[in-house]
N, C-alpha and C positions, 0 to 999 in steps of 0.2 A: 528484612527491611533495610538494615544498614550496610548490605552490597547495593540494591537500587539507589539508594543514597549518595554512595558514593560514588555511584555508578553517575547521578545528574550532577554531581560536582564536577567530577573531569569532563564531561561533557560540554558542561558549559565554559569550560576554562580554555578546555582546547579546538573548541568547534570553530575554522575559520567563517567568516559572513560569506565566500562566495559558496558553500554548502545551501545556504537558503535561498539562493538560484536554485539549485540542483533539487532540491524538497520539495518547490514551490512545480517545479515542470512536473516532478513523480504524480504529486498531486493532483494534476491538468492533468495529463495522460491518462493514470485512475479515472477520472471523472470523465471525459470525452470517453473512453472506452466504455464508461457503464451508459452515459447517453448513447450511445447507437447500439448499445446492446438492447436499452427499450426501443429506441428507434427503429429498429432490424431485430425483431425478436427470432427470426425466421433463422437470421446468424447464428445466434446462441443456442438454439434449437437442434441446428444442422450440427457444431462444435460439440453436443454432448450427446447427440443421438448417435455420434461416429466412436464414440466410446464405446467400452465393453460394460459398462454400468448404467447405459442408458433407461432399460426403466426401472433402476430403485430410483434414480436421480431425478426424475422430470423435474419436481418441485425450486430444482437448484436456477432453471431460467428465470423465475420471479425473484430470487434472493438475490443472486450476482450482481445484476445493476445496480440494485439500488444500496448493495456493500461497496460498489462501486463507488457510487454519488458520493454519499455519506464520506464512507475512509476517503477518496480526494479530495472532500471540501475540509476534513477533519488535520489530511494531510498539507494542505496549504495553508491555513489558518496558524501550523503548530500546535492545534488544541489534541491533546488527549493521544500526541505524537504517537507511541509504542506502544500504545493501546490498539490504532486504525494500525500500522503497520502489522499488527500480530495478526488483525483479524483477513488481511490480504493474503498472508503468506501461503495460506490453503489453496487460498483460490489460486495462486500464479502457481504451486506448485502442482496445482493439477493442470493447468494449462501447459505446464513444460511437459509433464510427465504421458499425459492420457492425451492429451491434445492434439499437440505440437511434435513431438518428437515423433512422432510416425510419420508425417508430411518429411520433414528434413531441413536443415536449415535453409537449405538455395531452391526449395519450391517456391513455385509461384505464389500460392497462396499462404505461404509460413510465415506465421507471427512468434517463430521460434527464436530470433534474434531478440525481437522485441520482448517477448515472454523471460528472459532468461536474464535482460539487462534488466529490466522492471524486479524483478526477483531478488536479482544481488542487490540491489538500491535498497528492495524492501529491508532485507537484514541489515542493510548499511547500518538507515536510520533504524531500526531496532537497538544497535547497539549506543549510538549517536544519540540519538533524541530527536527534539526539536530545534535546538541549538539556541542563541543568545537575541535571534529571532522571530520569537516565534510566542504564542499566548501561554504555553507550558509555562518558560520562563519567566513571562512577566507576571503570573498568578504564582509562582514559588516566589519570586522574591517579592513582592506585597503580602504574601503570607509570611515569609520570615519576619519584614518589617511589624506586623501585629502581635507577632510573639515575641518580640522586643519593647513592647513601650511598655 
């Protein structure tokens, strides 16, 4: 417990504010991707039916978006920052791995650039946080403030 601890103190100290640009689109992307994935169920269907796992998995088309929705709104908000980031990092690394990396990066249809830049970001903020703006921070420090008076 007193490495994550320390872990959100450097963070917060050294996190510059144009990072909460960069949180805030990870977040957007997250979420449009999980909406056209309910949108286009037929997409996500097609993406893990191409896999070699496709029927232990079926059930994963109903979960993906809406881990989707959820961690983007979770991720732009700053609430519960490396919490939504941990629970993405499956999903995108199966997307680079079963997915994506079989099409190739310069296919027509490859989400492989995208898939791998979405990935690194996730670990970013895993290591990052939510940074100096965002709901993480402002509910730690109104919680330090009550355990001071």
């Amino acid at each position: 417990m007193n490495y994550i601890h320390q872990l959100n103190e450097w963070s917060s100290t050294h996190n510059p504010r144009w990072l909460v640009t960069i949180r805030v689109a990870l977040g957007l992307s997250l979420f449009v991707k999980g909406f056209s994935f309910i949108r286009n169920a037929g997409l996500l269907e097609g993406y893990i039916s191409s896999t070699t796992f496709a029927a232990n998995i079926s059930w994963l088309t109903t979960i993906i978006p809406w881990v989707h929705l959820l961690g983007g709104s979770l991720i732009i908000a700053g609430l519960f920052t490396r919490l939504a980031v941990l629970v993405q990092i499956p999903i995108l690394l199966g997307a680079v791995i079963f997915v994506n990396a079989g099409k190739g990066i310069f296919a027509v249809e490859s989400d492989l650039l995208f898939s791998v830049i979405v990935l690194v970001l996730l670990v970013f903020f895993l290591i990052e946080g939510g940074g100096r703006l965002s709901l993480d921070h402002y509910f730690n420090k109104s919680s330090k403030a009550n355990y001071q008076v």
